[in-house]
C-alpha positions as CSV (number, residue, x, y, z in Angstrom):
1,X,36.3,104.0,111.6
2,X,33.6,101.7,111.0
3,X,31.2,103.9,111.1
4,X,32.7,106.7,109.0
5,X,33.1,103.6,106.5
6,X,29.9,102.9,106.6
7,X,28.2,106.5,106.5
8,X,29.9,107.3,103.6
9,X,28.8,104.0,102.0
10,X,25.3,105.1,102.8
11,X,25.8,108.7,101.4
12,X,27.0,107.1,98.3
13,X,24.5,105.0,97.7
14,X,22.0,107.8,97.9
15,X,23.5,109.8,95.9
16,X,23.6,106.9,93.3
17,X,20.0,106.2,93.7
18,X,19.5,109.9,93.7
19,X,21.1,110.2,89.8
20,X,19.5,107.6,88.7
21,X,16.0,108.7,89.8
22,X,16.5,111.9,87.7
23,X,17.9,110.1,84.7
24,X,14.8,107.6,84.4
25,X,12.8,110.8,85.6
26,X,14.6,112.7,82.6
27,X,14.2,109.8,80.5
28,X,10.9,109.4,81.3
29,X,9.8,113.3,80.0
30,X,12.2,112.8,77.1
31,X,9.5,109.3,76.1
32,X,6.6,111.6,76.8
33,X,7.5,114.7,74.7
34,X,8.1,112.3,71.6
35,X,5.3,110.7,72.2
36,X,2.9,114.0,72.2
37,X,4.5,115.5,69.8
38,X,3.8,112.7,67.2
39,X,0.0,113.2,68.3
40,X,0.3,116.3,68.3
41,X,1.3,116.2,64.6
42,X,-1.2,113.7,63.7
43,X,-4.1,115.6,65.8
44,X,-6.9,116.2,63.5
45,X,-9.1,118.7,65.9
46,X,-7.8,121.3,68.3
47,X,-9.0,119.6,71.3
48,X,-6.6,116.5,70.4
49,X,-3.7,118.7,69.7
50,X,-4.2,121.1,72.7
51,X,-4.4,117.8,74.7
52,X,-1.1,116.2,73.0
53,X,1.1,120.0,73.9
54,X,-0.4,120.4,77.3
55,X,1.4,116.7,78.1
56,X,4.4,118.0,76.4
57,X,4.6,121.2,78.4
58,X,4.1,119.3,81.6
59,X,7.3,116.9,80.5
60,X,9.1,119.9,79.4
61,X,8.6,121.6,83.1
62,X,9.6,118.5,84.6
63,X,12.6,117.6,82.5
64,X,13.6,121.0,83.6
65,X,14.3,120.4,87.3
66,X,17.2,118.5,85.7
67,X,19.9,120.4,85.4
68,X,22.4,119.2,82.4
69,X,25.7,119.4,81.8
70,X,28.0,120.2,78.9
71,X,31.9,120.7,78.1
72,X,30.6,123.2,75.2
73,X,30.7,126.6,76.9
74,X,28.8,128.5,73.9
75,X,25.9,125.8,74.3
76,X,22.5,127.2,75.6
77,X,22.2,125.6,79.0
78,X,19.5,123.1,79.4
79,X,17.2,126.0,81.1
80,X,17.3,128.1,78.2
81,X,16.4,125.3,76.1
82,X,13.7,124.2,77.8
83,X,12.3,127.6,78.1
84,X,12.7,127.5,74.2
85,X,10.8,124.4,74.3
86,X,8.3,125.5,76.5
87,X,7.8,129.3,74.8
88,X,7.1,127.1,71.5
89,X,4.6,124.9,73.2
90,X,2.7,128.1,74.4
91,X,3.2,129.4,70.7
92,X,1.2,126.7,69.2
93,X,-1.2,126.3,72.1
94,X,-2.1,130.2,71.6
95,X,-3.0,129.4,67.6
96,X,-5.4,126.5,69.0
97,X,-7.3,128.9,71.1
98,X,-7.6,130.7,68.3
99,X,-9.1,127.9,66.3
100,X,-5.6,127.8,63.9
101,X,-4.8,124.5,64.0
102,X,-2.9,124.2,60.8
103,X,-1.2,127.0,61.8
104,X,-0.4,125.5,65.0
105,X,1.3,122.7,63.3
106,X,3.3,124.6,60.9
107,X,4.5,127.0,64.5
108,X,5.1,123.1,66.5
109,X,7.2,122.1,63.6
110,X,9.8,124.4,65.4
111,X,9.7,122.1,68.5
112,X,11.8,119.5,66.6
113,X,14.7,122.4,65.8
114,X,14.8,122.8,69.3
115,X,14.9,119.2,70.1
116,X,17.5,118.5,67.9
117,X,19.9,121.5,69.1
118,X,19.6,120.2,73.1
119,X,19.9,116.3,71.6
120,X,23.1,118.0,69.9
121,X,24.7,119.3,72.8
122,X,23.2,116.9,75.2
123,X,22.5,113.7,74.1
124,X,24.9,111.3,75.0
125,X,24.8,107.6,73.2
């Protein structure tokens, strides 16, 4: 008894430790895509920009091994929303290469749209 006590203890515990891990994780990616995409905005050469949306894709790939959770069954799920996310990134990113970094701005001002739908559906205060 003891030790079925104490096992599932144990297997709680983990699991705990386990959430928690991918909310700071989550967290974490969340901090990092703000962060970029603010120097992403105020990037005044390609190579700082490219820089700033290759950090944000990496979070946004990342962030996506979290799989969230909503009672709103017409909400996109969090995949399709960080493949919105990500399929904007690589938007802008392909204007850099081609030397169109205003344009690239105008295209990453669509990365806040996004934001602010999965914030909508997802972010819990």
């Amino acid at each position: 008894m003891i030790k079925k006590t104490l096992a599932t203890l144990l297997f709680s515990s983990a699991l705990l430790v386990s959430s928690l891990s991918f909310a700071e994780t989550l967290e974490h990616n969340m901090e990092t895509l703000a962060k970029n995409y603010k120097a992403f905005n105020k990037a005044e050469n390609t190579k700082d920009a490219q820089k700033a949306l290759d950090s944000m894709k990496t979070a946004a790939l990342d962030a996506k091994k979290v799989k969230l959770k909503t009672a709103d069954r017409k909400a996109l799920t969090s995949d399709a929303l960080y493949d919105q996310l990500i399929g904007q990134i690589d938007k802008a990113s392909a204007l850099l290469k081609a030397g169109q970094l205003a344009q690239a701005k105008i295209e990453g001002q669509k990365l806040k749209t996004i934001r602010d739908a999965g914030h909508s559906v997802y972010h819990h205060h």
